[in-house]
N, C-alpha and C positions, 0 to 999 in steps of 0.2 A: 375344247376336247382335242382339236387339231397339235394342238402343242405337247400333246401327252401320247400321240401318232405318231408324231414324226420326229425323226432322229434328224441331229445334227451334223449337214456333209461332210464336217472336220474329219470324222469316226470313218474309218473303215473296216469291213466287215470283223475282220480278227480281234480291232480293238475291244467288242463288244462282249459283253459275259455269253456264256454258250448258251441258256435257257432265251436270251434275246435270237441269238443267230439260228435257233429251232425254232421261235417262233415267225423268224422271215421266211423260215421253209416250206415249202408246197410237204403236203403228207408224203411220207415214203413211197413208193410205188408197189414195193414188196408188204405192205401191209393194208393200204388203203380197200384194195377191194374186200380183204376178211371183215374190215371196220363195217363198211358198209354194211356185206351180211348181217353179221353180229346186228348190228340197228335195224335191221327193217325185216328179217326174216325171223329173230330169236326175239329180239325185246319189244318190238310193234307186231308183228305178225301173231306168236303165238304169247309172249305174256301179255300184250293189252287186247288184244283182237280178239281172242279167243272167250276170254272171262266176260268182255263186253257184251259182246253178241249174246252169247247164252243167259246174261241178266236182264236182256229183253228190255230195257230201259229204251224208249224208243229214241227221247230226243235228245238223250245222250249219243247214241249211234249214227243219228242227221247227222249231228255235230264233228262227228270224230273219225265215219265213215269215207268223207271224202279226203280226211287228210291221208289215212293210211294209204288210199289209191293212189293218190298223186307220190307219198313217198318209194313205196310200189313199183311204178310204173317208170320215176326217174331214178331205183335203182336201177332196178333190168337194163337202163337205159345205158347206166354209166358200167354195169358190169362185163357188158359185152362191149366195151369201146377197149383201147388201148389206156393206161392210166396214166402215161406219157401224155398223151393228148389230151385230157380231163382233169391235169392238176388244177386248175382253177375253178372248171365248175366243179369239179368236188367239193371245195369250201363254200358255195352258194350250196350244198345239197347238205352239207352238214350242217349249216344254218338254217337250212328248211326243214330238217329233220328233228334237230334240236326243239324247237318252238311245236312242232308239229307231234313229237314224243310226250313232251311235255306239259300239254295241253290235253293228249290223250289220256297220260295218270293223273292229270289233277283232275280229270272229270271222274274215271276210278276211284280217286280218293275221296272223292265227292258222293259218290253212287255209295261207297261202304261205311260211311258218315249216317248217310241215308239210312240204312239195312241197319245198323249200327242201335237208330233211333234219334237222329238228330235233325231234325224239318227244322230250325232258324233259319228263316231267310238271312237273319244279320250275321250267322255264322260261314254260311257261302258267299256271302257277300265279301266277310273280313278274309277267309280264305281267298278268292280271287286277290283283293290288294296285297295280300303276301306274296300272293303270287306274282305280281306284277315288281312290287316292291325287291322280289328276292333278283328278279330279271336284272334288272338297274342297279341292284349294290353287286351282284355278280362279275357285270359286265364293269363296273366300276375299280373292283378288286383287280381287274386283266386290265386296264388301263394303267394301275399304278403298280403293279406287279412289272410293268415291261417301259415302264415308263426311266427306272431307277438303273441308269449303266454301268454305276460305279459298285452297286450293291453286290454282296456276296451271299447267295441264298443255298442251305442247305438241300442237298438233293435229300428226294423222297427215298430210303432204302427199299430194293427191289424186293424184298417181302411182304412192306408194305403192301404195295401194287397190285402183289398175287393174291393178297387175303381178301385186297377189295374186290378181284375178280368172282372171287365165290363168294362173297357175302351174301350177293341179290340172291342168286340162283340156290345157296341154301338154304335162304329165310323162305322163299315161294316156296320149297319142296316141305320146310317147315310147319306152313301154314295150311299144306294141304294135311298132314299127318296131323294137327292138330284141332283138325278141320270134324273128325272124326270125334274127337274128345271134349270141345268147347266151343258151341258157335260163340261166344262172346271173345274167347281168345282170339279164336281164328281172324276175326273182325279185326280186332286190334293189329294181329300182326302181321294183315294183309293190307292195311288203313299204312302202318310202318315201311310195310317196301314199298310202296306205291308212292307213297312220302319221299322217300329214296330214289326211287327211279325218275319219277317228276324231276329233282333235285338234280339228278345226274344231266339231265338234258338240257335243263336249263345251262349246269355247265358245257356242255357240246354245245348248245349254240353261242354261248357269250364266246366262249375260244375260238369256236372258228369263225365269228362275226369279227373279232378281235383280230385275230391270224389275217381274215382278207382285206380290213383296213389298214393294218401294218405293211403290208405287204404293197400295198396301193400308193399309201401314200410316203414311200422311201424306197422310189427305184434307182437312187443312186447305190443301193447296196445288192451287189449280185446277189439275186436268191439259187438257193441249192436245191436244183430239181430232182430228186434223187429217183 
């Protein structure tokens, strides 16, 4: 894996495609603290925390309660610090956040699997190894996504990007509206974001697991603290 980390001295920073030289860089400074928000006050605070608690599932909430605290409690931590001074634990917090989000909707997805009418144990079970499975080719995909210098990759157009930002948030408001009209829809396409959101964290931690390895292991390349 170390060989798919690290870049060759020969290379200096300019020589490298720009999607590599973003990913040697600490998060912006001018963004990182909304990011954080965003993660632990809008998508763990009130889309997982909220629906959790109120479905009273006890030992789903053991399980899931101490992670929200801890992400919680090391936001607060990092959002009243200077973010000059946190570029690095920042990446350990989006990594803990990551695992810690997505652990949170796969037990949600689990819980409306449940409500749904779905008690196999072998079906929670094969869920969890997707789960673990989707972890590992994730983080595999960011290995060899940044591993290729010479490659030329299509940026994402910036429409793109914006549609994904309201996807989540219109499909939840979705499923309350339809929440009214079909428990069985509602199910399904609350079972859908939560599939998604899971999804998405799993991508925040492979990235920023990915981002502090890179960054670790190739400090002949100035990184750009911005």
């Amino acid at each position: 894996m170390k060989h798919l980390l690290k870049i060759d001295p020969k290379y200096r920073r300019n020589q490298l495609p720009v999607k590599v030289q973003m990913q040697l860089d600490y998060f912006p400074v001018h963004q990182v603290k909304f990011m954080v928000a965003v993660i632990t006050f809008l998508l763990i605070d009130l889309i997982f925390l909220i629906p959790m608690i109120f479905s009273g599932v006890k030992i789903l909430i053991y399980i899931t309660l101490p992670l929200v605290i801890a992400v919680n409690l090391w936001a607060i931590a990092l959002l009243v610090r200077s973010p000059e001074r946190t570029a690095h634990e920042m990446l350990l917090f989006f990594c803990f956040s990551g695992i810690a989000g997505a652990v949170c909707f796969l037990s949600l997805t689990m819980m409306y699997a449940y409500f749904g009418g779905i008690e196999s144990l072998e079906y929670f079970f094969m869920m969890l190894m997707l789960f673990l499975v989707t972890i590992v080719w994730s983080f595999y995909k960011q290995l060899n996504k940044y591993s290729k210098l010479k490659d030329r990759v299509k940026e994402t157009p910036a429409w793109q990007g914006n549609l994904y930002s309201i996807v989540i948030p219109a499909a939840y408001l979705f499923a309350h509206f339809v929440l009214g009209l079909s428990e069985s829809i509602a199910l399904f396409v609350m079972l859908t974001v939560y599939l998604i959101l899971a999804g998405s964290f799993i991508l925040i931690l492979t990235k920023s697991f990915h981002k502090y390895l890179f960054i670790k292991y190739n400090p002949h390349l100035k990184v750009n603290r911005r």
